[in-house]
C-alpha positions in Angstrom: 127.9 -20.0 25.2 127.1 -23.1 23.8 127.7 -25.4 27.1 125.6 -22.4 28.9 123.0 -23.5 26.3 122.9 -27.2 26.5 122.9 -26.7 30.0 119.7 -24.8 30.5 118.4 -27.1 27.5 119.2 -29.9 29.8 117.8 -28.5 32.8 114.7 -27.8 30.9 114.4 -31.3 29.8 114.6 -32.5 33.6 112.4 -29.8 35.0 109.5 -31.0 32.2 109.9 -34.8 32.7 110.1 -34.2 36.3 106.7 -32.4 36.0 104.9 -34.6 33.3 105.8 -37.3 35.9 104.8 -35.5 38.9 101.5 -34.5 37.2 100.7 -38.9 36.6 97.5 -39.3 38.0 97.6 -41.9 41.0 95.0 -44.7 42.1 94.8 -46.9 45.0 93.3 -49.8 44.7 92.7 -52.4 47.4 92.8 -56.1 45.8 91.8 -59.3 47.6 95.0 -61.7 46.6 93.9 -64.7 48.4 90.7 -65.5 46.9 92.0 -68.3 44.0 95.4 -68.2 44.7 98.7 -66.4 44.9 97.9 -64.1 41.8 100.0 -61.0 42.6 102.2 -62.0 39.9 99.4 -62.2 37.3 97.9 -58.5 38.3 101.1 -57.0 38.8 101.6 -57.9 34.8 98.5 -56.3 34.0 99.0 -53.2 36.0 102.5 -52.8 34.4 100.9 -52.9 31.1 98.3 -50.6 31.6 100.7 -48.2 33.0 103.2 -48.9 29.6 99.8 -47.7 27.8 98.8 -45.2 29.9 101.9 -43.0 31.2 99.6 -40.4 32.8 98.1 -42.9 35.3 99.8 -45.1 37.9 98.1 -47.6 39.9 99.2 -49.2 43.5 97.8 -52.4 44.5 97.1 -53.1 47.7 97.2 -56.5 48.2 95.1 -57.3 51.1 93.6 -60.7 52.0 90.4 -62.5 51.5 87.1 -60.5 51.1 86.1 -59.7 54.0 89.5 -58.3 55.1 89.9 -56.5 52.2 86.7 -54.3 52.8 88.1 -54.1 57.3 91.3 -53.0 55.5 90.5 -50.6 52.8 87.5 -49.3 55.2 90.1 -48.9 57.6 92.0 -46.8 55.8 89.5 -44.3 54.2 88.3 -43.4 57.7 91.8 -43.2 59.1 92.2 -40.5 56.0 94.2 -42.6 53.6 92.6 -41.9 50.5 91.7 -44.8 48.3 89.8 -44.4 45.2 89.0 -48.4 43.8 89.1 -52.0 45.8 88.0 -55.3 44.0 85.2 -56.1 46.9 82.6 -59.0 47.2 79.5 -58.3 45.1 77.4 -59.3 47.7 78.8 -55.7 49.7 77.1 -53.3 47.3 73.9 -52.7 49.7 76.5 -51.9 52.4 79.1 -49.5 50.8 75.7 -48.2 49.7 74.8 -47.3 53.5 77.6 -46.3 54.4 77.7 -43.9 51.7 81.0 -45.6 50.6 81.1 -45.8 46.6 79.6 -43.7 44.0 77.5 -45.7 40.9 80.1 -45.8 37.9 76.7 -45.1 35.3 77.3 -41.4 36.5 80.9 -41.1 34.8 80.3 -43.9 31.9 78.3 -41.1 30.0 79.4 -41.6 26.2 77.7 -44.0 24.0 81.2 -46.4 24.1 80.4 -46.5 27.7 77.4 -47.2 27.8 77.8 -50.1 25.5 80.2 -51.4 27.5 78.1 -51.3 30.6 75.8 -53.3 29.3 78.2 -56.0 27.8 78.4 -58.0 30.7 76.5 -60.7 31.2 72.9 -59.7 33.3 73.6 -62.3 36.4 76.9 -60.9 37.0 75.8 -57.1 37.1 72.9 -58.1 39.4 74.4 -57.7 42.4 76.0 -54.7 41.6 72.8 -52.7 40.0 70.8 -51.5 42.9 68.2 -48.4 42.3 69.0 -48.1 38.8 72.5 -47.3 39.3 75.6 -49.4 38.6 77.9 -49.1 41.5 79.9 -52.3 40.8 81.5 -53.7 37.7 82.0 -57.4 37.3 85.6 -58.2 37.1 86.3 -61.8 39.2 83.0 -63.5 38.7 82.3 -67.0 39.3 80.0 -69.6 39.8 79.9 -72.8 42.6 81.1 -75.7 40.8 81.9 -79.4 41.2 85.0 -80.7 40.7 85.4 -84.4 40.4 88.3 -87.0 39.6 87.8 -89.1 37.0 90.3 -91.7 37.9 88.4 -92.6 41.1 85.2 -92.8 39.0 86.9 -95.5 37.2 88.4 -97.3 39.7 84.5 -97.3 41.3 83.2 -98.8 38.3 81.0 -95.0 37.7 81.1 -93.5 34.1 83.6 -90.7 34.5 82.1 -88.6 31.5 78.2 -88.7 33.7 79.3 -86.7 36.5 75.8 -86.9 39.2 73.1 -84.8 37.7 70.8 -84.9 41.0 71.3 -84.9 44.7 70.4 -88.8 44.9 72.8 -89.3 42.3 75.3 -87.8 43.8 74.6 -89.8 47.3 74.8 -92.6 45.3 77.8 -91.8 43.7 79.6 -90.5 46.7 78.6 -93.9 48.6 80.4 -95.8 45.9 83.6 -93.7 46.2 83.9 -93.7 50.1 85.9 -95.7 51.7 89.4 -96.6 52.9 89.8 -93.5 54.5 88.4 -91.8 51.3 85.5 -89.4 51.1 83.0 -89.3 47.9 82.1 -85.8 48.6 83.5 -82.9 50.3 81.8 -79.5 50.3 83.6 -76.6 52.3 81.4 -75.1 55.8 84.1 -72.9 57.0 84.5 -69.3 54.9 81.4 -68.9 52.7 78.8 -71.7 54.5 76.4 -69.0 53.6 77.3 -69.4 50.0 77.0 -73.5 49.9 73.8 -72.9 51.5 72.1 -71.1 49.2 73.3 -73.4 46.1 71.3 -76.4 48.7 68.5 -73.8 48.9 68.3 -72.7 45.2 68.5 -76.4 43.8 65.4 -77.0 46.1 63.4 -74.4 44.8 64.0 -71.6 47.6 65.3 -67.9 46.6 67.0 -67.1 50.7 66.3 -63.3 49.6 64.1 -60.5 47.9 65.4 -58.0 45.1 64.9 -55.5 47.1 67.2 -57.1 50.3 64.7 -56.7 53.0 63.4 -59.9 53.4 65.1 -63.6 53.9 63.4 -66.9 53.7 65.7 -69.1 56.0 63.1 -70.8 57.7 61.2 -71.5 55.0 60.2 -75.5 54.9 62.5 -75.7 51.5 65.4 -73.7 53.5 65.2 -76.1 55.8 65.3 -79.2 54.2 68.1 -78.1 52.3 70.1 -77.8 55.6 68.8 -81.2 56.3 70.0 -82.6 53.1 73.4 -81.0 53.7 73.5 -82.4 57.3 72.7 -85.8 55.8 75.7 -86.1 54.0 77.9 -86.4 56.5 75.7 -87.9 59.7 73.2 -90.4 57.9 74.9 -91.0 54.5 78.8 -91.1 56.1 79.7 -90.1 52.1 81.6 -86.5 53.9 83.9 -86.1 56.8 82.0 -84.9 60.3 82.9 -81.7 61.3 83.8 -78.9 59.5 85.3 -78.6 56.2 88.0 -75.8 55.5 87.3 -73.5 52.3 91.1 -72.7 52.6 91.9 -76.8 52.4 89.4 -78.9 50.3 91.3 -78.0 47.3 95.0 -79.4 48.4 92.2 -82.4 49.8 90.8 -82.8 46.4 94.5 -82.7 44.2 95.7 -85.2 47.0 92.8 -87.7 46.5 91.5 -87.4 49.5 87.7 -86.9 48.0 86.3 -87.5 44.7 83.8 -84.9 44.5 84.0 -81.2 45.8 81.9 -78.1 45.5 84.5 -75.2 45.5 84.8 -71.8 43.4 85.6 -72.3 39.6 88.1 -69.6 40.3 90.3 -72.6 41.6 89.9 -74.1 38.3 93.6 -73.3 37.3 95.1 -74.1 40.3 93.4 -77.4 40.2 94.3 -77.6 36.6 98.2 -77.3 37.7 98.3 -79.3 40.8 96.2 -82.2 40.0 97.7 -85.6 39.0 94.9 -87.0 37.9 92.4 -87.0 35.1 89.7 -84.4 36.2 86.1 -83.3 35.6 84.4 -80.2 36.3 80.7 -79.9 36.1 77.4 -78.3 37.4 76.3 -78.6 40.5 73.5 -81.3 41.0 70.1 -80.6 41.1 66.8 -81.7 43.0 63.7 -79.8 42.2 65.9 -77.3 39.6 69.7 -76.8 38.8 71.2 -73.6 40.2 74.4 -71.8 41.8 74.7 -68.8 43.3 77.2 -66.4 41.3 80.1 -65.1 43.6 83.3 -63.4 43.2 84.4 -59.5 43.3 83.4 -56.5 41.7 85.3 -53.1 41.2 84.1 -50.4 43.0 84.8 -46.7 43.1 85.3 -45.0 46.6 83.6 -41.2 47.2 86.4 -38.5 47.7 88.5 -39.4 44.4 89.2 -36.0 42.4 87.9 -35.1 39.3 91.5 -36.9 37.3 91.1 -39.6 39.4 87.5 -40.7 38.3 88.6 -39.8 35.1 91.7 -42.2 35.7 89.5 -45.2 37.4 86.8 -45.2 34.7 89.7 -45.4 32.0 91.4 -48.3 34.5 88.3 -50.3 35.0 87.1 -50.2 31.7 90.8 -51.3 30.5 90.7 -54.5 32.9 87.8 -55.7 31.7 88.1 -55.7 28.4 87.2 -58.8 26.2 90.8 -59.7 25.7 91.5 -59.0 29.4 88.6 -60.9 30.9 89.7 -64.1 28.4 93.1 -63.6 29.9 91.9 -63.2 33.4 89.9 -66.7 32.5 92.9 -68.5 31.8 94.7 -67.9 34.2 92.2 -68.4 37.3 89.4 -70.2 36.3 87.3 -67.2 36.7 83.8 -66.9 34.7 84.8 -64.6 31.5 82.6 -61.8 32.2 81.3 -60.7 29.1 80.3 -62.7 26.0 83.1 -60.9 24.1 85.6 -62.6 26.4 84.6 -65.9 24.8 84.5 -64.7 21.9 88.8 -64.3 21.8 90.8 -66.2 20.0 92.5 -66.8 23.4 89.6 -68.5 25.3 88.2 -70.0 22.2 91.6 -71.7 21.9 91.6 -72.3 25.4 88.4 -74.2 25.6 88.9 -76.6 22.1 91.4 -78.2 24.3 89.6 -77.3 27.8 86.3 -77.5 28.0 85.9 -77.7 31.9 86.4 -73.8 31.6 82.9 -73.4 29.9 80.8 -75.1 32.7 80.9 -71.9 35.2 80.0 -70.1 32.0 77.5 -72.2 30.8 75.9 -72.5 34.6 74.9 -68.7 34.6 71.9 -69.9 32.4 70.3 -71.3 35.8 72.4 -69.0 38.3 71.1 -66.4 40.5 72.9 -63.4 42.8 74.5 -63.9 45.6 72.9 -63.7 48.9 73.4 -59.9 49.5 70.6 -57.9 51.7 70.6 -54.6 53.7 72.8 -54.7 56.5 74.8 -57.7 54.5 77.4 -58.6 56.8 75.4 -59.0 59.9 73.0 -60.8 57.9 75.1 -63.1 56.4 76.7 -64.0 60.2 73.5 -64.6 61.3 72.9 -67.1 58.8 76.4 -68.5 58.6 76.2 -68.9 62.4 73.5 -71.0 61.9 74.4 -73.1 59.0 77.4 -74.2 61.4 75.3 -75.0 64.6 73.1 -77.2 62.3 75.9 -79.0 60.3 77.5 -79.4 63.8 74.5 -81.0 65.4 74.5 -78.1 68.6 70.9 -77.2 66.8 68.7 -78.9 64.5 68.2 -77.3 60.9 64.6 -76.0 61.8 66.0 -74.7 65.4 68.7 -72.8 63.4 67.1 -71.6 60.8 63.9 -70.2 63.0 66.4 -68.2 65.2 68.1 -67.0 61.9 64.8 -65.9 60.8 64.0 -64.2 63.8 67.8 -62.6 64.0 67.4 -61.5 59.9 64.0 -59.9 60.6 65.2 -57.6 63.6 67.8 -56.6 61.3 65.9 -55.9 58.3 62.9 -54.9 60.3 63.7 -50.7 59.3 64.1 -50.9 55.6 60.6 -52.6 55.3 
């Protein structure tokens, strides 16, 4: 009698845990991993932790590529009817998952007053891009801001103060002149991947917004767009202070780390990496300005997919709002360079640490006093080819900057022409 009754007690046992773990909630999520970096490591960690915390939900990361073939893949699979209920995306996509009636606003589940308050914890020019008729559709999670790496030891060696970084573009001309040569560049800035991106720093520092709030109108060939372009051009074909010819995103930073250029305009969310693989002593500061300083933010957002079932909103909110928390933002920081996204994050004793003996990790931070959102409009991706398209032809010399940008223009408005 008694072995009957351990038996069935055992079987009971087994039938319950098999049902508590059958009855886990589960979440997709579709991650761009090769945006700063092999991190898969790093969010594997986190997810395990959460999980350890949270028995009742798992999580499976679907690690996925850069942006853009992030949002191909996980759009891919939602209309193939592989359900998918979050995906780290580019801010700059929130008009188009809007369109396509992709993503649901997360201000309609983040109802109590702790949610609310955490809504509005971030800082206001990383939820820009993400807040779009009242709603909030994405949360900020890897933010950053253009900034420009520089090596000190080839300041030195130039005779150039390596604690005044260029403040201006004719500093940085000048500058750049005195560190070219012998097969060295003074400046490198990346056309290839995110030209788009580049472009609009050139066009904010010269007093140009390329876009409305409202994403229905661009300004490419405005006369400040396109002497921006010219500037850019300049660098390379008149000042001989760049390379000719296009410079790989995916490359400048092994470039930078091996000396090839003193100066480089790239993603503070390759601050680590830098950080690691330079052997050299380093500087990181904000992008020079001409008539006003200025970067345009970038980075990824979370974003919640419609079709997800009542425990699985449930499930994402609690996710979400666990990944970017204060201490997880700070951690995020440290170990990619990304922007903290909240002023709580810097507020940790782990970035306040980190920064005593760090301080190139504030300047992202500290540049979202003068940054704006990224170039997002209606019908963003066509847009943005549009414009990248001609940012290449110019830099290329197949077009002059006002030929480009006046065909952009024309190209943008066509586009943008119906939600006027």
């Amino acid at each position: 009698m008694l072995n009957r009754f351990l038996r069935k007690t055992a079987l009971a046992i087994s039938l319950f845990s098999a049902s508590a773990a059958h009855a886990a909630t589960e979440l997709t999520m579709y991650y761009p991993i090769a945006v700063g970096g092999p991190l898969t490591t790093v969010m594997d960690g986190l997810i395990g932790e959460f999980e350890k915390g949270h028995p009742e939900i798992k999580v499976k990361a679907v690690y996925s590529g850069n942006y853009d073939e992030t949002r191909v893949r996980a759009l891919s699979a939602l209309k193939g009817g592989q359900p998918a209920q979050l995906s780290v995306l580019g801010a700059l996509d929130t008009y188009d998952l809007i369109d396509q009636g992709l993503i649901e606003p997360f201000d309609t589940l983040a109802t109590t007053p702790a949610d609310r308050a955490w809504l509005q914890g971030f800082y206001p020019g990383l939820m820009a891009n993400g807040t779009i008729g009242g709603h909030v559709w994405g949360i900020p999670f890897q933010r950053s801001t253009l900034v420009m790496f520089y090596n000190k030891d080839m300041f030195r060696a130039a005779g150039l103060n390596p604690d005044a970084p260029p403040r201006t573009w004719k500093e940085m001309v000048a500058a750049a002149t005195r560190l070219s040569g012998n097969g060295k560049y003074g400046l490198m800035i990346p056309s290839t991947g995110y030209p788009y991106w580049m472009f609009q720093a050139f066009a904010i520092q010269n007093g140009v917004e390329l876009m409305n709030k409202e994403g229905t109108q661009v300004s490419f060939n405005s006369p400040a767009a396109i002497e921006a372009l010219e500037f850019w051009r300049a660098l390379a074909a008149t000042h001989k202070v760049m390379p000719a010819g296009a410079i790989e995103w995916g490359t400048l930073r092994q470039a930078f780390v091996q000396g090839q250029t003193a100066m480089m305009w790239h993603t503070t969310g390759n601050l680590t990496a830098v950080r690691q693989e330079a052997k050299f002593d380093f500087g990181v500061a904000m992008l020079p300005a001409n008539k006003q300083p200025g970067s345009p933010v970038g980075g990824g957002n979370f974003y919640l997919f419609k079709g997800a079932t009542a425990a699985q909103k449930t499930a994402s909110l609690t996710f979400v709002r666990w990944m970017t928390a204060p201490e997880r933002a700070a951690r995020w920081s440290i170990a990619t360079g990304y922007v903290g996204t909240s002023p709580a994050a810097y507020d940790t004793a782990a970035l306040r640490d980190y920064t005593k003996t760090f301080p190139q990790a504030l300047v992202a931070r500290d540049q979202l006093a003068v940054a704006v959102p990224e170039f997002s409009t209606e019908q963003t991706a066509r847009v943005r080819e549009v414009l990248s398209n001609a940012i290449q032809a110019a830099l290329t010399g197949t077009k002059t900057p006002k030929q480009a940008m006046d065909e952009a223009q024309a190209a943008a408005e066509r586009l943008l022409k119906p939600y006027r």
